[in-house]
VOVEX-293582 format. One record per residue (C-alpha): chain; x, y, z. Coordinates in nm, 2 decimals, decimal comma. Each point is the difference from the previous one (the first is absolute). Example, Ala and Ser with C-alpha at 12.3 -4.5 7.8 and 13.67 -1.06 7.14 Angstrom:
# residues 2
+------+--------+--------+--------+
: unit :     px :     py :     pz :
+------+--------+--------+--------+
:    A :   1,23 :  -0,45 :   0,78 :
:    A :   0,14 :   0,34 :  -0,07 :
+------+--------+--------+--------+
//
This chain:
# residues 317
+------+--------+--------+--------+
: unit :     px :     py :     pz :
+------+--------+--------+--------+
:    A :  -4,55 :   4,84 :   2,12 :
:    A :  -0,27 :   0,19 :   0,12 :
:    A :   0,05 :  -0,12 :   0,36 :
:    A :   0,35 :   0,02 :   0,01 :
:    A :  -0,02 :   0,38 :  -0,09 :
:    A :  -0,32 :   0,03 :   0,27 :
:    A :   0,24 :  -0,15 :   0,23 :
:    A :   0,34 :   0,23 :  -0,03 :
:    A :  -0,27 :   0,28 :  -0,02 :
:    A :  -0,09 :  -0,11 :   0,35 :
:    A :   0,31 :  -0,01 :   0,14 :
:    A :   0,15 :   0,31 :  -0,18 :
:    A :  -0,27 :   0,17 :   0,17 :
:    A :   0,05 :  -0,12 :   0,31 :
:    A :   0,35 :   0,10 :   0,00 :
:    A :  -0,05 :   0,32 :  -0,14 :
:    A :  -0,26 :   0,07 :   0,28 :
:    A :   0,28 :  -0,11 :   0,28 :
:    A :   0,25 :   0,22 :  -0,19 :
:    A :  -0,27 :   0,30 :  -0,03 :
:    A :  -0,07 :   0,03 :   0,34 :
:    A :   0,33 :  -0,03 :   0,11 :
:    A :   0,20 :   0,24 :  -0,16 :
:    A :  -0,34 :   0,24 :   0,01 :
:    A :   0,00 :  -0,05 :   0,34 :
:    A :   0,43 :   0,08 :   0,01 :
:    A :  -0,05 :   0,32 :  -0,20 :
:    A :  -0,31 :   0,09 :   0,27 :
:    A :   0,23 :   0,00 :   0,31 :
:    A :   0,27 :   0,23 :  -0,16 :
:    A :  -0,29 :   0,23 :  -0,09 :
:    A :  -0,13 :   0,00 :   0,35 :
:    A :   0,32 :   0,05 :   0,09 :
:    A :   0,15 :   0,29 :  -0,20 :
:    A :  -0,38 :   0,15 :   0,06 :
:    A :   0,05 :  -0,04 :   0,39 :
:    A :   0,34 :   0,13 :  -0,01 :
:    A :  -0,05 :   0,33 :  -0,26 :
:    A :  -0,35 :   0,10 :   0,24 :
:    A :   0,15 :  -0,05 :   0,34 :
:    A :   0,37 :   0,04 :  -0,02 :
:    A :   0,01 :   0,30 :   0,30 :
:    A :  -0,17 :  -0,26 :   0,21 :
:    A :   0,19 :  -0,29 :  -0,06 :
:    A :   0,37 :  -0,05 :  -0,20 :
:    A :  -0,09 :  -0,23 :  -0,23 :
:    A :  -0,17 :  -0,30 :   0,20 :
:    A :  -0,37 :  -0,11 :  -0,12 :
:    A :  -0,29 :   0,04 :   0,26 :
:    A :  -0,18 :  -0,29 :   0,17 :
:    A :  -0,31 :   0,04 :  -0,29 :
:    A :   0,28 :  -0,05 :  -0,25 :
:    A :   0,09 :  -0,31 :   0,08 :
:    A :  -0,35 :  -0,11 :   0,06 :
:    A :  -0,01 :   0,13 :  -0,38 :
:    A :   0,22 :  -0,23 :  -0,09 :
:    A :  -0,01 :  -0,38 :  -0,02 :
:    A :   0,21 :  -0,21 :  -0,27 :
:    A :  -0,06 :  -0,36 :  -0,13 :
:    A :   0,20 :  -0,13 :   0,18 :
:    A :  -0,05 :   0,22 :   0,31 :
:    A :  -0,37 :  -0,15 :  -0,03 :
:    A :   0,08 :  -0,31 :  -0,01 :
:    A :   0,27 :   0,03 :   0,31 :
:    A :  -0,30 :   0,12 :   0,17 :
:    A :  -0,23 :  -0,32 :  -0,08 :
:    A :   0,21 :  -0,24 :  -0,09 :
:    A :  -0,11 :  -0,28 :   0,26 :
:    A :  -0,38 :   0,04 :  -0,17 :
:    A :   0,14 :  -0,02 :  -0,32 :
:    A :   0,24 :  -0,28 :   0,04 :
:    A :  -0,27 :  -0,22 :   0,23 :
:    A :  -0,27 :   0,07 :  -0,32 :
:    A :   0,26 :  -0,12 :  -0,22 :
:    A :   0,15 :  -0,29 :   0,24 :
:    A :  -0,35 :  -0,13 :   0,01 :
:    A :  -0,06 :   0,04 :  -0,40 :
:    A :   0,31 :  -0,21 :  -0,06 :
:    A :  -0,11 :  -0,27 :   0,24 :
:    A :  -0,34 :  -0,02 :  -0,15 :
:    A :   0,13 :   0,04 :  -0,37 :
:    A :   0,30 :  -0,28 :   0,03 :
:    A :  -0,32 :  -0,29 :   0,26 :
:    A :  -0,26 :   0,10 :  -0,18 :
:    A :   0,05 :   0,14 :  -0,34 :
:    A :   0,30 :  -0,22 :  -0,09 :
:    A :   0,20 :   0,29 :  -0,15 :
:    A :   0,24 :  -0,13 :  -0,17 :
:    A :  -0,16 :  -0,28 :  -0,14 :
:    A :  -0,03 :   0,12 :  -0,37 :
:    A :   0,21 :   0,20 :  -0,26 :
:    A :  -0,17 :   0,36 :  -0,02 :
:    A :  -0,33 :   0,04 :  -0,18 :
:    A :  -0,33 :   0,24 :  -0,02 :
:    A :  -0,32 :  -0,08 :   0,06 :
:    A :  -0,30 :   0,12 :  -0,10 :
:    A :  -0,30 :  -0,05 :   0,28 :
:    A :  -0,23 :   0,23 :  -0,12 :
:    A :  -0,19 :   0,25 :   0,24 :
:    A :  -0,35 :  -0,06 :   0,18 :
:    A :  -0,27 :  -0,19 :  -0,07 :
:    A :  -0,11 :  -0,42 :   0,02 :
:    A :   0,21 :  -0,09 :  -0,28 :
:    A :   0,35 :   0,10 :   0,10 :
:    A :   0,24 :  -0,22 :   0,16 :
:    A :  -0,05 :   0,16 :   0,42 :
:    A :  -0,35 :   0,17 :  -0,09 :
:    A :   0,15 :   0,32 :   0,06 :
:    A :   0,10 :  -0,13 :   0,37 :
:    A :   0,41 :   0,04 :  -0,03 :
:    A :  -0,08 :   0,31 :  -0,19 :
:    A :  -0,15 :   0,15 :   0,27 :
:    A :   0,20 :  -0,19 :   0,24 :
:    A :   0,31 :   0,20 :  -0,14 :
:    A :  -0,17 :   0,34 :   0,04 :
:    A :  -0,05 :  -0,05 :   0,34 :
:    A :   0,33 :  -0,12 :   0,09 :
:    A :   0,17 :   0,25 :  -0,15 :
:    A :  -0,25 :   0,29 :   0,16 :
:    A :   0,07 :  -0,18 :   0,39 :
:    A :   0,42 :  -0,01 :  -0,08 :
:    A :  -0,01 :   0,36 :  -0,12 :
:    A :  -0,26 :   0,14 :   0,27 :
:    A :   0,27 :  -0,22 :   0,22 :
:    A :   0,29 :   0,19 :  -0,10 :
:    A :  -0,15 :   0,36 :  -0,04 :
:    A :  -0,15 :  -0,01 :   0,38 :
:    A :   0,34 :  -0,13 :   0,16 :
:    A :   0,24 :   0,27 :  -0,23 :
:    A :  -0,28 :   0,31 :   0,05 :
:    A :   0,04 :  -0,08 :   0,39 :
:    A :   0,39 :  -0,04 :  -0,01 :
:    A :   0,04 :   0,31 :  -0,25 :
:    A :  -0,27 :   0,22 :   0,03 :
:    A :   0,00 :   0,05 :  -0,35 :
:    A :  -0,32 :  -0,10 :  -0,12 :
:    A :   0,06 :   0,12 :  -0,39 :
:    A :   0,33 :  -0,18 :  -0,01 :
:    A :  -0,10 :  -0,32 :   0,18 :
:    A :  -0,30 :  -0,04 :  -0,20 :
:    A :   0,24 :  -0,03 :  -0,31 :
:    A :   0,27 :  -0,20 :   0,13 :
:    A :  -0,26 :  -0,21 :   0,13 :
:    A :  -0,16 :  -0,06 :  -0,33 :
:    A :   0,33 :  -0,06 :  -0,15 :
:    A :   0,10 :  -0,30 :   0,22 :
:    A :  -0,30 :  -0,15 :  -0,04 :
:    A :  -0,04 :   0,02 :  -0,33 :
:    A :   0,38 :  -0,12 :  -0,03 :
:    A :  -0,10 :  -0,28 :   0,20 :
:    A :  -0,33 :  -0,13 :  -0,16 :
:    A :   0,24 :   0,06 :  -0,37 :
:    A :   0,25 :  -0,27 :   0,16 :
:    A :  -0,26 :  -0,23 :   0,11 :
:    A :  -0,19 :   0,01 :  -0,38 :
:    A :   0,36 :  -0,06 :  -0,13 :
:    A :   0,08 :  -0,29 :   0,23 :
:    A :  -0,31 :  -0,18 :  -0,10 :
:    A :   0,10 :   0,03 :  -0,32 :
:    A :   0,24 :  -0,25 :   0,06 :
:    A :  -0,26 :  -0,24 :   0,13 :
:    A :  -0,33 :  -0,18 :  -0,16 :
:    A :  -0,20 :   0,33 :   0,07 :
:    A :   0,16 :   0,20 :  -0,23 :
:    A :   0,09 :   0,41 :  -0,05 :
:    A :  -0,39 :   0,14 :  -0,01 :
:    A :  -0,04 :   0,35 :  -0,12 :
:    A :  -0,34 :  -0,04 :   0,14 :
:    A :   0,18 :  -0,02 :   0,39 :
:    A :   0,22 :   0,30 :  -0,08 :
:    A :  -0,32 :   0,24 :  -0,06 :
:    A :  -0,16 :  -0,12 :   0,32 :
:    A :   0,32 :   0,03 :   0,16 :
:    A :  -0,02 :   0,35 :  -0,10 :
:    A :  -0,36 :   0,09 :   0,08 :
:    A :   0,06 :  -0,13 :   0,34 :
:    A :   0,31 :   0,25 :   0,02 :
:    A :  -0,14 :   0,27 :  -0,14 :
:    A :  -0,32 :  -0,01 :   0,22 :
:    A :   0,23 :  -0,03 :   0,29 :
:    A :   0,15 :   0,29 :  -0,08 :
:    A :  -0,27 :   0,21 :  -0,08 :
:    A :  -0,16 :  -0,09 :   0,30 :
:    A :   0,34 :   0,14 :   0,21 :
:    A :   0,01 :   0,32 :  -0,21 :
:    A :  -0,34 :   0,15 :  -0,08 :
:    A :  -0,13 :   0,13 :   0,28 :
:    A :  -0,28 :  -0,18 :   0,19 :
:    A :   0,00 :  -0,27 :  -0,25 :
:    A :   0,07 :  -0,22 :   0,27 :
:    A :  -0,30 :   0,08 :   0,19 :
:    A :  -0,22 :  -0,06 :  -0,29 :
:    A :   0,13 :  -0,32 :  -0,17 :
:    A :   0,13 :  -0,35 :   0,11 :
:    A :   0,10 :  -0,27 :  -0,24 :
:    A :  -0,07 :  -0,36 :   0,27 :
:    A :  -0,04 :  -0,34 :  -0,03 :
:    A :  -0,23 :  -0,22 :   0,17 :
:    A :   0,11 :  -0,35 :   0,08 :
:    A :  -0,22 :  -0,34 :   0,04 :
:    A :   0,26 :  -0,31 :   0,10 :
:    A :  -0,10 :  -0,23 :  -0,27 :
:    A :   0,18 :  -0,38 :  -0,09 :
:    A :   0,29 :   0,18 :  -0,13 :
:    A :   0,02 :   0,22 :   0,32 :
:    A :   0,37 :  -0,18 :   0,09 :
:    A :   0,12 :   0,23 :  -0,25 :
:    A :  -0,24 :   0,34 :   0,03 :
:    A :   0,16 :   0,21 :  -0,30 :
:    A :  -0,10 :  -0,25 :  -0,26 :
:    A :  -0,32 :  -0,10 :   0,15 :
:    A :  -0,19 :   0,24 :  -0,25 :
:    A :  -0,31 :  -0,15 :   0,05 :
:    A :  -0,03 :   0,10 :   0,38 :
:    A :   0,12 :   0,37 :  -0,07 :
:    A :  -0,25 :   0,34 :  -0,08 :
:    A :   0,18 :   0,29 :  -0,16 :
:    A :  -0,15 :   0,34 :   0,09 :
:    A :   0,02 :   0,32 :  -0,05 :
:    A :  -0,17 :   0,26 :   0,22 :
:    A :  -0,13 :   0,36 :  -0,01 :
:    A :  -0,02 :   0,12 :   0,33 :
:    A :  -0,24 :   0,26 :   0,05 :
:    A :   0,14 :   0,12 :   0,36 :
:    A :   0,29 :   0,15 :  -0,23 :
:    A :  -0,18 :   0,22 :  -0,17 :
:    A :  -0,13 :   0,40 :   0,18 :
:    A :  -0,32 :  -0,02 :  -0,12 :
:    A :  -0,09 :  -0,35 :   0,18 :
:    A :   0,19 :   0,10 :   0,25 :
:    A :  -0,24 :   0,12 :   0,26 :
:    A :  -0,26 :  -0,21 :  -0,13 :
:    A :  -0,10 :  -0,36 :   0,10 :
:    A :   0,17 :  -0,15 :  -0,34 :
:    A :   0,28 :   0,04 :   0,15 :
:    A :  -0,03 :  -0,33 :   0,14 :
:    A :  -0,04 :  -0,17 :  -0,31 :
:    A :   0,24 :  -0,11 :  -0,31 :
:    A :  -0,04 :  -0,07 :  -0,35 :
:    A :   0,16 :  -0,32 :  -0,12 :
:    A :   0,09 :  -0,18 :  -0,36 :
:    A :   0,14 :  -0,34 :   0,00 :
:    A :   0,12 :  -0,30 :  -0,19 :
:    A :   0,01 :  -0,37 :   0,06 :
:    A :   0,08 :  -0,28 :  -0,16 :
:    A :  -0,04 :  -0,35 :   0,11 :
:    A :   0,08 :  -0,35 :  -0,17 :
:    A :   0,34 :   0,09 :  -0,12 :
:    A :   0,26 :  -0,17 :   0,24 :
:    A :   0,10 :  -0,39 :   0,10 :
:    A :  -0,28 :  -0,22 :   0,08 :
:    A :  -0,27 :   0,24 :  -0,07 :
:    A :  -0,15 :  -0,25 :  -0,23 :
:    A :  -0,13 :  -0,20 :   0,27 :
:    A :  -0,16 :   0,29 :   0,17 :
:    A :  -0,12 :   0,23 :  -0,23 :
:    A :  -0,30 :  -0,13 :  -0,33 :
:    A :   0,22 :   0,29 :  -0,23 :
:    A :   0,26 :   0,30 :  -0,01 :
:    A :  -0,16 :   0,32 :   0,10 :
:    A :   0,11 :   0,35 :   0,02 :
:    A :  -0,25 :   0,32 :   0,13 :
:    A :   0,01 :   0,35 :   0,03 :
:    A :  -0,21 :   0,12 :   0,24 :
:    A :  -0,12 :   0,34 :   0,17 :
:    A :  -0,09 :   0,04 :   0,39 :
:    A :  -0,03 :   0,26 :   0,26 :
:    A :   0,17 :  -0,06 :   0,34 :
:    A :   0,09 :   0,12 :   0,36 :
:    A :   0,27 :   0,26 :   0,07 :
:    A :   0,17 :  -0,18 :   0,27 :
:    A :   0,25 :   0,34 :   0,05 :
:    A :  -0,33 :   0,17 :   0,05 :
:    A :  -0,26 :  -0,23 :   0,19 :
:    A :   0,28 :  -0,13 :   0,21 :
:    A :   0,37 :   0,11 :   0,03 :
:    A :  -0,09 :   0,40 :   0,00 :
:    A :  -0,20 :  -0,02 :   0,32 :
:    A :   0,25 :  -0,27 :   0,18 :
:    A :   0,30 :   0,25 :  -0,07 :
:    A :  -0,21 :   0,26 :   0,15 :
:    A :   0,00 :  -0,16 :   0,35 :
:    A :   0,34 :  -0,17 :  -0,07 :
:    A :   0,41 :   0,03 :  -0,05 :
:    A :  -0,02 :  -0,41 :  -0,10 :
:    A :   0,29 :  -0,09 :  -0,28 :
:    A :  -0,21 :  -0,31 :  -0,04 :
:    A :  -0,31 :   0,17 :  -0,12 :
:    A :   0,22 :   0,22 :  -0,23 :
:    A :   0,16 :  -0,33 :  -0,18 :
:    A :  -0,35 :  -0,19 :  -0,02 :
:    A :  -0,16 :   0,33 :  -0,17 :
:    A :   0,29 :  -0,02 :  -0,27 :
:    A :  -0,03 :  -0,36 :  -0,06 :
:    A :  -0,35 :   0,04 :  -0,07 :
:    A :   0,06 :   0,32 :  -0,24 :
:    A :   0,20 :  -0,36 :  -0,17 :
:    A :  -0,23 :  -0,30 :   0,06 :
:    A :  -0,33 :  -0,01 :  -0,06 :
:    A :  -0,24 :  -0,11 :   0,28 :
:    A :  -0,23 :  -0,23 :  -0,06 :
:    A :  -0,39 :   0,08 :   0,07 :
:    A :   0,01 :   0,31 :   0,00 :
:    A :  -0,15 :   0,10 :  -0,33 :
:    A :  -0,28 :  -0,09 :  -0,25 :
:    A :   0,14 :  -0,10 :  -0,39 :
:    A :  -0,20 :  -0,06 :  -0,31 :
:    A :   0,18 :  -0,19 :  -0,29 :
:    A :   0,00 :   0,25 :  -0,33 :
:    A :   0,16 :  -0,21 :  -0,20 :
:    A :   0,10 :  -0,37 :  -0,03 :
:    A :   0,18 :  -0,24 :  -0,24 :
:    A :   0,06 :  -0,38 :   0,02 :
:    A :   0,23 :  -0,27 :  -0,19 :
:    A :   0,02 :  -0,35 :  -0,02 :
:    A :   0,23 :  -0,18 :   0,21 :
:    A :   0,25 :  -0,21 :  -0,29 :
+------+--------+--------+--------+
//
C-alpha cells in the first residue's frame, strides 16, 4: 500500500508540475501583456514589443522550439527501453535497490548513472531553447520540465519490466535536474562547477551505459570561477569528488576478486584555463569551442592526482 500511494504521489506531482507551469506561465503572458499595453499605449495601439514576446514562451511554445532534441532523446529511450530493457515483459511492480554502497544491487553505479543522464538531457535542452528563445529564465524551467517528464516516463516504463519502479532512480533523476538547472540560473555557477564522467572501455564496453565498472563519477569545483582565484595561478586548477563502483555488471565475476565501490577526492587541471582560453585568444575555431564544452562533460583522463577517502567491498554471490 505504501508503494502504491508513493507511486500516484509521483505522478500527481508530476502532473501538477506540468499543469503549474503551464497555466502560470498562460496567466504571465496576459500580464506582460496588459502591462505592455497600459505603459506604452501612445506608442503603440495595443501590439506587444519585441522584449514581450521574448517574455513569453508557453509549454508548448517550448517544446515547438525543441522538439527534434526532445523527440530524438525520447526516440532513442524507446529503442533502448523496448532491445535492452525488455519493457513490457512484466506486469507493473516497485523495486527497492537501495542507494550507494558495496551491498546494493548496482553499487550505487545506475544511481549515479541516472543523475548524470538526466543533468546531460536537461543541459541538452536548456542550451538549444536559451539560443532559440533568448529567454534564459523560461528555458531553464521548460527545460527542467521535459526532462524531468521524460526520466518520470522512463522509471514508469521499467516498471513494467524485471527492473522495477525505484524511488531510488527518481531522486537521482532529480538531483541530476536540479543541478542542471541551478547550474543555467545562478549566475557563474557554470564557471565554477561540472558534474563529468570519466570513461575506461572495459568487457562490457559493447554496451557503455551499463558498463559501471569502467565509469568515474565526478564532481568538480573549479577555482577559475571564483574572483578571488581569478588573477591568481589557481586558476588553473579544479577541485574534484568522485564515485566508482566496479564489480557490479555481467561477467564481472571473472575479472574482478570482489564488488567494490569508492569515494574518492582529487585535484585536477582546468582544461578551459590551461588550454581553451589562450587558443580562443588567437582563434575564431567552432571546433575548439565544441571540444572545450565536451570537456566541461567528460572527464579527461591523466590530468589529475586522486586519493581514495573512503572504500567499501562485497562478496560476489
Amino acid at each position: 500500500m505504501k508503494q502504491l500511494l508513493l507511486f500516484i504521489t509521483l505522478l500527481a506531482l508530476s502532473s501538477t508540475i506540468w499543469a503549474n507551469t503551464f497555466f502560470f506561465q498562460q496567466e504571465a503572458d496576459e500580464i506582460n501583456i496588459n502591462t505592455n499595453i497600459n505603459s506604452t499605449h501612445k506608442k503603440s495601439q495595443n501590439k506587444p514589443t519585441n522584449e514581450d514576446k521574448l517574455d513569453r514562451l508557453t509549454t508548448l511554445d517550448a517544446l515547438n522550439k525543441i522538439k527534434w532534441e526532445v523527440g530524438l532523446v525520447s526516440a532513442e529511450a524507446l529503442r533502448e527501453g523496448l532491445s535492452d530493457w525488455n519493457w513490457g515483459s512484466s506486469s507493473f511492480h516497485f523495486a527497492h535497490e537501495g542507494w550507494l554502497g558495496a551491498k546494493t544491487k548496482s553499487g550505487g553505479a545506475d544511481k549515479f548513472g541516472h543523475m548524470y543522464s538526466s543533468y546531460i538531457i536537461n543541459e541538452i535542452f536548456t542550451k538549444r531553447l536559451m539560443k532559440k528563445t533568448n529567454n534564459k529564465a523560461a528555458a531553464a524551467k521548460k527545460a527542467a520540465l521535459f526532462s524531468s517528464s521524460i526520466m518520470l516516463w522512463l522509471e514508469v516504463a521499467d516498471g513494467f519490466s524485471k527492473y522495477g519502479f525505484a524511488y531510488e532512480d527518481v531522486a537521482f533523476n532529480t538531483l541530476g535536474v536540479g543541478l542542471s538547472y541551478l547550474r543555467n540560473t545562478v549566475p557563474g555557477l557554470d564557471k565554477k562547477l561540472d558534474l563529468r564522467m570519466e570513461y575506461h572501455p572495459t568487457h562490457n564496453s559493447d554496451r557503455p551505459v551499463i558498463d559501471y565498472s569502467g565509469q568515474r563519477n565526478v564532481f568538480v569545483v573549479k577555482l577559475g570561477g571564483f574572483d578571488k582565484f581569478r588573477s591568481t595561478p589557481l586558476k588553473y586548477l579544479e577541485l574534484q569528488l568522485g564515485y566508482q563502483a566496479r564489480g557490479y555488471t555481467k561477467n564481472d565475476k571473472k575479472y574482478f576478486k570482489e564488488k567494490s565501490t569508492e569515494v574518492f577526492a582529487g585535484i585536477g587541471i582546468n582544461l578551459t584555463e590551461t588550454v581553451f582560453k589562450p587558443l580562443k585568444k588567437h582563434t575564431d575555431n567552432a571546433l575548439v569551442d565544441y571540444t572545450d564544452t565536451f570537456f566541461q562533460y567528460y572527464q579527461a583522463p591523466d590530468i589529475y592526482l586522486s586519493t581514495s577517502i573512503h572504500k567499501s567491498t562485497a562478496p560476489f554471490k
